[in-house]
C-alpha positions as CSV (number, residue, x, y, z in Angstrom):
1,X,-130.3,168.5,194.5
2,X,-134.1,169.6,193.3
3,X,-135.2,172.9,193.2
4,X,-137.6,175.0,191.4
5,X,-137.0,178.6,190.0
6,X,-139.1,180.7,188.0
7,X,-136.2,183.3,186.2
8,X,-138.1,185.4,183.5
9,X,-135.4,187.6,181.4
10,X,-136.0,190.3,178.9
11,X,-133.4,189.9,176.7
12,X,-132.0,191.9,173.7
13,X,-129.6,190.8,170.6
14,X,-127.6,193.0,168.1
15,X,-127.1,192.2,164.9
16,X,-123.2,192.5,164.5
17,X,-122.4,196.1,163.2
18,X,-126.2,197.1,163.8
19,X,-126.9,195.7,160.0
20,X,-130.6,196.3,159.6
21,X,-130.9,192.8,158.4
22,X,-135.2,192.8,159.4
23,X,-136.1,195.7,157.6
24,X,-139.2,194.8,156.0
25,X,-142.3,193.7,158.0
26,X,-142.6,190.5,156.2
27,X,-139.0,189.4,157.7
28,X,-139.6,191.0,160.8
29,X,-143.3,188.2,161.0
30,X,-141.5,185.3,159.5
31,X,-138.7,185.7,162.3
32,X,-141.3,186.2,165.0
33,X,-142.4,182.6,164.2
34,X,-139.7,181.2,163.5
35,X,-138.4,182.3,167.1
36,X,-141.5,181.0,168.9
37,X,-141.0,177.5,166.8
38,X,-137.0,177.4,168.0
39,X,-138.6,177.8,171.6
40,X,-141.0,175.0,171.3
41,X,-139.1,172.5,169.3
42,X,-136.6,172.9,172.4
43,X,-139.2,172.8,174.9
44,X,-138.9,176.5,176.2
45,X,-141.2,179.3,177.1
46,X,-141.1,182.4,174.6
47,X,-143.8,184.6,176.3
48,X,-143.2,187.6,173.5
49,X,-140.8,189.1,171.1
50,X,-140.2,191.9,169.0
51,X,-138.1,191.9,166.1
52,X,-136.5,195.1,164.6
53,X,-134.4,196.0,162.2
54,X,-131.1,195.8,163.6
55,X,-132.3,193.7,166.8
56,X,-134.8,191.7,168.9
57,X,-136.5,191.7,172.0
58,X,-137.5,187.9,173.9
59,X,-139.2,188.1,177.2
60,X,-138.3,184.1,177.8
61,X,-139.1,182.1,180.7
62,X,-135.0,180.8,181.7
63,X,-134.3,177.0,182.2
64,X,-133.0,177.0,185.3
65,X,-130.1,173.9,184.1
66,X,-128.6,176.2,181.7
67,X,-126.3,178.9,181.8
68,X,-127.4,182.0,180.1
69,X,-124.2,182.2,177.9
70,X,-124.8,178.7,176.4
71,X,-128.7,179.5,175.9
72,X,-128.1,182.7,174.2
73,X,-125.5,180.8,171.8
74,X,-127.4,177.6,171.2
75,X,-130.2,179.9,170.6
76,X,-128.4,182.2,168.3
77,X,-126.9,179.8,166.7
78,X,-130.4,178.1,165.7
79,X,-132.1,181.2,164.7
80,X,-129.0,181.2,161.7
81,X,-129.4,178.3,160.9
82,X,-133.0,177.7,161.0
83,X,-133.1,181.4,158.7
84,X,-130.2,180.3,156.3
85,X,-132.8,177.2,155.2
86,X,-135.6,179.7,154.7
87,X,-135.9,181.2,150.5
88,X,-135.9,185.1,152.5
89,X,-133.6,187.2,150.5
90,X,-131.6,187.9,153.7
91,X,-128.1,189.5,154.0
92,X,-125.7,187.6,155.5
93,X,-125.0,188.5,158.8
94,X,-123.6,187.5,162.7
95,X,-125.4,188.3,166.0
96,X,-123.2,190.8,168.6
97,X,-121.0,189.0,171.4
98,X,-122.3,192.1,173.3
99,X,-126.2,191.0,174.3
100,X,-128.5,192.5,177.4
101,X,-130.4,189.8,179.6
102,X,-132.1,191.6,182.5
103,X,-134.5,189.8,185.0
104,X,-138.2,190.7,185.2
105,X,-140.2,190.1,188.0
106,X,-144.0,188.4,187.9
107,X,-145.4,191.7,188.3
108,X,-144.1,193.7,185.8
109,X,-144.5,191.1,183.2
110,X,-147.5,192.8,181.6
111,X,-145.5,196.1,181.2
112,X,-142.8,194.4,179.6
113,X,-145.3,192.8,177.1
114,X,-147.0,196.6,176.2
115,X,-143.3,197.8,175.8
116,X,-142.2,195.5,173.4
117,X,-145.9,195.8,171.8
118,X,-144.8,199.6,171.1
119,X,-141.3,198.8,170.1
120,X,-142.2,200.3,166.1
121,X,-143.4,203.5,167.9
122,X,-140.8,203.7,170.1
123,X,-138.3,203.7,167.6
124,X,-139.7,206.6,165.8
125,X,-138.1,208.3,169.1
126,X,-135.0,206.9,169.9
127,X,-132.4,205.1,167.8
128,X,-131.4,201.3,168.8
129,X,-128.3,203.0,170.7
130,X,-130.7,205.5,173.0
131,X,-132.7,202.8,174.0
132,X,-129.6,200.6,174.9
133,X,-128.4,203.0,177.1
134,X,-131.9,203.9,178.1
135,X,-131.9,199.7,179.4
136,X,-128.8,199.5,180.9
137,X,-129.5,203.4,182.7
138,X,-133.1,201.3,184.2
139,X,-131.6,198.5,185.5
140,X,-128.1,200.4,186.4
141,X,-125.8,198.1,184.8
């Protein structure tokens, strides 16, 4: 069977424990990359990301022949591995079980994209936990 989708998710992971593991800008722009080089070297669409502290933001285009818990894994699982090669004095640390994946549709793509563009200032507001709930209160999961 053939078909065609077009499944754009916002999705969010937690740092195990909420370990600020990004803290300084510099990790926070090396990750960035590195995330939009894990994308392409897999042949994936990364429209945007946002990296904080304690977690990060990927508005990602979903391959419709994977399932969403193997992606986020694989892609977890890359993003270690890919850092734990990189001379970043780094913590150690795990990624959450616990991650958020919520669709977006074409026409609130640009919205998404300002949002996580104001992630630093909205954090200045509300703690990693607020907005959580603040995500899952929006699309009433």
């Amino acid at each position: 069977m053939v078909g065609y989708t077009t499944l754009w998710l916002h999705m969010i992971w937690q740092v195990h424990g909420r370990q600020r593991v990004f803290e300084t800008v510099t990790i926070q722009q090396m990750l960035s990359r590195l995330l939009y080089c894990i994308f392409r070297n897999r042949s994936m669409t990364l429209r945007m990301n946002a990296v904080r502290p304690e977690h990060i933001h990927l508005l990602i285009l979903q391959p419709s022949s994977q399932a969403l818990d193997g992606l986020v894994q694989t892609l977890q699982r890359d993003v270690l591995q890919q850092l734990q090669t990189l001379e970043m004095p780094l913590p150690r640390f795990t990624w959450s079980e616990v991650y958020a994946a919520f669709s977006v549709s074409r026409s609130q793509l640009d919205e998404l994209v300002r949002y996580f563009s104001e992630q630093k200032r909205l954090h200045h507001t509300f703690s990693c936990a607020e907005e959580w709930q603040m995500l899952q209160n929006m699309h009433r999961t």
